[in-house]
C-alpha positions as CSV (number, residue, x, y, z in Angstrom):
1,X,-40.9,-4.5,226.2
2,X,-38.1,-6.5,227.5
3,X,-38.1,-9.4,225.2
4,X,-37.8,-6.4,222.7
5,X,-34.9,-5.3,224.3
6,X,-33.1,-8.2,224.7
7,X,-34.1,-8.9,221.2
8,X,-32.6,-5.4,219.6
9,X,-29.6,-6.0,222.2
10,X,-28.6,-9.7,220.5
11,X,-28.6,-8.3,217.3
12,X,-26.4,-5.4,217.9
13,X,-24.4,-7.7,219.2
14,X,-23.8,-10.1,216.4
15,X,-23.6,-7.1,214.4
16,X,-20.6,-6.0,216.7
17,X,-19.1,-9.4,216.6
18,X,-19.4,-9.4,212.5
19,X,-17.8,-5.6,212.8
20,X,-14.9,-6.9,214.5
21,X,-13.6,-9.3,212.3
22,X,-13.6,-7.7,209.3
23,X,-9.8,-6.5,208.3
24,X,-9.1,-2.9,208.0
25,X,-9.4,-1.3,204.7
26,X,-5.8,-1.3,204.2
27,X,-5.6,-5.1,205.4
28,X,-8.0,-5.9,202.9
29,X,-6.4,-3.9,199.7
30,X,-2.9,-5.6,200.6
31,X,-4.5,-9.4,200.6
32,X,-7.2,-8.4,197.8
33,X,-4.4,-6.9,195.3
34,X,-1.7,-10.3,195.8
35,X,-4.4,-12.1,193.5
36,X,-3.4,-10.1,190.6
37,X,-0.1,-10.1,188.9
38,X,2.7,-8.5,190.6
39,X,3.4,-5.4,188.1
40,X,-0.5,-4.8,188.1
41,X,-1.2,-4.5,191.9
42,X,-0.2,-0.9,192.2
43,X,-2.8,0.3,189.8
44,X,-6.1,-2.3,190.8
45,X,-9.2,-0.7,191.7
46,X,-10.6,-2.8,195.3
47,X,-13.9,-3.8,196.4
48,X,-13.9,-4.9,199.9
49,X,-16.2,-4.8,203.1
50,X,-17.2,-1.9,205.4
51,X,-18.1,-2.6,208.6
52,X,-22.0,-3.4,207.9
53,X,-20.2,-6.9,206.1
54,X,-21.4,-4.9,202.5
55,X,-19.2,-4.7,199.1
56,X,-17.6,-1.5,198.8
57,X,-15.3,0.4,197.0
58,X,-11.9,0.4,198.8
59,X,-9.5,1.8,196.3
60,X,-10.4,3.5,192.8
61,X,-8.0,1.9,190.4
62,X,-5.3,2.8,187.3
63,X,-5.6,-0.2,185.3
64,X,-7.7,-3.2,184.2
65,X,-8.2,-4.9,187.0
66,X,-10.9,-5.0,189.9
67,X,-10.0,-7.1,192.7
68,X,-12.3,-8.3,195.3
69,X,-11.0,-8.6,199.2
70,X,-11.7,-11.9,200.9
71,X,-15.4,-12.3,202.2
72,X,-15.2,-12.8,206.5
73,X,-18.3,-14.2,206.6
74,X,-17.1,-17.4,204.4
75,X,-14.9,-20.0,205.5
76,X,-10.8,-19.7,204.5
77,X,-9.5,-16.9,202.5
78,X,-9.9,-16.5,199.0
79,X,-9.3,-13.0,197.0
80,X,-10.2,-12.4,193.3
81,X,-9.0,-10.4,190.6
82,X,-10.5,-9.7,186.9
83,X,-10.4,-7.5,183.9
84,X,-12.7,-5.0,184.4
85,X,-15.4,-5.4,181.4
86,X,-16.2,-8.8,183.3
87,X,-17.8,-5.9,186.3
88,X,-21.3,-6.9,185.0
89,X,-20.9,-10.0,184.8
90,X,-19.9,-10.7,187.9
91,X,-22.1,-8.1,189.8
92,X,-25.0,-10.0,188.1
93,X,-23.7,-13.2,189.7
94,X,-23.1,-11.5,193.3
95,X,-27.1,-10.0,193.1
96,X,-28.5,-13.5,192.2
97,X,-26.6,-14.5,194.6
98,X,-27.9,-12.4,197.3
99,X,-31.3,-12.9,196.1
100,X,-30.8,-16.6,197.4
101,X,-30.2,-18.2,194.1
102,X,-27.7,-21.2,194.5
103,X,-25.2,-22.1,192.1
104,X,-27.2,-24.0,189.6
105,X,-29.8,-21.5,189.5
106,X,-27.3,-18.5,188.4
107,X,-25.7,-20.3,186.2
108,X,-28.9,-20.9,184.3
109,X,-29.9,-17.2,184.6
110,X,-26.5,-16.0,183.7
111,X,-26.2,-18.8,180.4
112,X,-29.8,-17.0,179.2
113,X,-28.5,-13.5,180.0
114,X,-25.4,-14.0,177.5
115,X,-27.7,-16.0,175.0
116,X,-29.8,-12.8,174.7
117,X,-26.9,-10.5,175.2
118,X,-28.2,-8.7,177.9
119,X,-24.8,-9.8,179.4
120,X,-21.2,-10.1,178.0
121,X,-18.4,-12.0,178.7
122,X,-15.4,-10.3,176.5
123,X,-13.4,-13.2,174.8
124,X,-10.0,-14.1,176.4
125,X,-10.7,-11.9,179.6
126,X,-8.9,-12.7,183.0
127,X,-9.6,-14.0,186.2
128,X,-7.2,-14.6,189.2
129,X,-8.3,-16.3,192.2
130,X,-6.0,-16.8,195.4
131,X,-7.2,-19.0,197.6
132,X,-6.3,-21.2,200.8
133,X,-7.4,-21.9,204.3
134,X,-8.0,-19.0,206.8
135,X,-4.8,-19.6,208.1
136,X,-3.1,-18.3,205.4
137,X,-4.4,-14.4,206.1
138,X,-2.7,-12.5,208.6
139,X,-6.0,-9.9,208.9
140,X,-3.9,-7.6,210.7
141,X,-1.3,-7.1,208.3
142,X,-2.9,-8.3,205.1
143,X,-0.3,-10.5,203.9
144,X,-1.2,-13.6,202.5
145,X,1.6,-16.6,202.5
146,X,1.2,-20.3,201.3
147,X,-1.9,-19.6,199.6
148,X,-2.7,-20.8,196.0
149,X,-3.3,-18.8,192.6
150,X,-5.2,-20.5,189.9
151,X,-5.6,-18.5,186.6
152,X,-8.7,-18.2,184.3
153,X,-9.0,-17.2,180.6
154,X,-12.9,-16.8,179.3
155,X,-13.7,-18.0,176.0
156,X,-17.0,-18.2,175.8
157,X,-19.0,-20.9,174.1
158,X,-15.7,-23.0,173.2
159,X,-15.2,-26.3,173.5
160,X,-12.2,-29.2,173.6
161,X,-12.8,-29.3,169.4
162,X,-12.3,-25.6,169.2
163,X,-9.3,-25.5,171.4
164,X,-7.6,-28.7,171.6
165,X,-7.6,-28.1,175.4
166,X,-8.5,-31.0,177.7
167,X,-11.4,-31.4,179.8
168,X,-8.4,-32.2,182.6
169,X,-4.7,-31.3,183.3
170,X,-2.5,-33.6,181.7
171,X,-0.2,-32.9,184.3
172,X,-0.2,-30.8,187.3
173,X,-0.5,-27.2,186.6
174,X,-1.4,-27.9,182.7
175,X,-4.3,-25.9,180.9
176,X,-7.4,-27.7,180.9
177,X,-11.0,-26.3,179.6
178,X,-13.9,-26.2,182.1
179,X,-17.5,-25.9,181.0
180,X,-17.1,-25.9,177.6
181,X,-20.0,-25.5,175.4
182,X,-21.2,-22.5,177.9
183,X,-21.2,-19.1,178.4
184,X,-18.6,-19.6,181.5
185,X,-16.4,-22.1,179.2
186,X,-12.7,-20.8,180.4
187,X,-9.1,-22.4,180.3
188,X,-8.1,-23.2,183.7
189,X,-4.7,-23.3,185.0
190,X,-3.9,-23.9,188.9
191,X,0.0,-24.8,189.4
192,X,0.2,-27.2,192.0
193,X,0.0,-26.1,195.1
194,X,3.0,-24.6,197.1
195,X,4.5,-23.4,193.6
């Protein structure tokens, strides 16, 4: 029965441990919501962690955006915000993903689900991802400072032919097409960083 005991004891502890460094709910709103643009952070609706480390709603939201609050069990900080008809899309990639799938393996599942249409990616729909070392959190407070914001734009299936968009930045902080030819095809556009 001890080793039981000391089993159930270990466990509660890491549990503990994983509880206490999680940011408060209002920690995590503040951080979560500086991903999207400033005159839309009022109105965001938040998904964040509770204190089991699961995705929960924080904050029911006014507008088009859902933003996600930085993940503690990962390594540095990174917040994301997007339009909300992306929702299934992106819950479809966080279940593969807790299913064990790595990223290869979603992708592939994801490309067939838009083939078929059993998932959509609206055309021109937004992503905003802010990003940086842990350092860059203050988890008490929820501001985040020197952290980076890249910008996304879906467009599903397109290409450098379709677009006229490189498959690089011609300079820093230039529009540039990544995966084209794919369901996750999007124009990407991350100023450099401390701008």
């Amino acid at each position: 029965m001890k080793p039981f005991m000391t089993a159930l004891a270990l466990i509660a502890g890491m549990f503990s441990i994983y509880a206490q460094n999680i940011p408060s709910s209002e920690a995590q709103i503040k951080s979560a919501s500086m991903a999207a643009p400033e005159e839309m952070r009022d109105g965001v609706k938040v998904l964040g962690f509770n204190a089991d480390g699961e995705l929960v709603e924080l904050k029911k939201g006014t507008n088009e955006l859902i933003c996600i609050a930085d993940d503690p069990a990962q390594k540095g900080f990174n917040a994301a915000c997007y339009y909300k008809d992306l929702e299934p899309f992106m819950a479809r990639g966080r279940a593969l993903k807790k299913e064990g799938k790595n990223f290869k393996e979603i992708f592939d599942i994801r490309e067939e689900e838009v083939k078929s249409g059993k998932l959509v990616i609206p055309q021109g729909s937004s992503l905003f991802v802010l990003s940086g070392p842990d350092e860059v959190f203050n988890t008490e407070t929820g501001e985040v400072t020197g952290a980076n914001l890249r910008s996304v734009v879906y467009i599903p299936y397109a290409t450098t032919e379709s677009t006229g968009l490189p498959l690089k930045p011609a300079a820093p902080g230039m529009p540039w097409i990544m995966d084209p030819g794919t369901h996750r095809a999007h124009i990407m556009i991350t100023p450099p960083k401390g701008n």
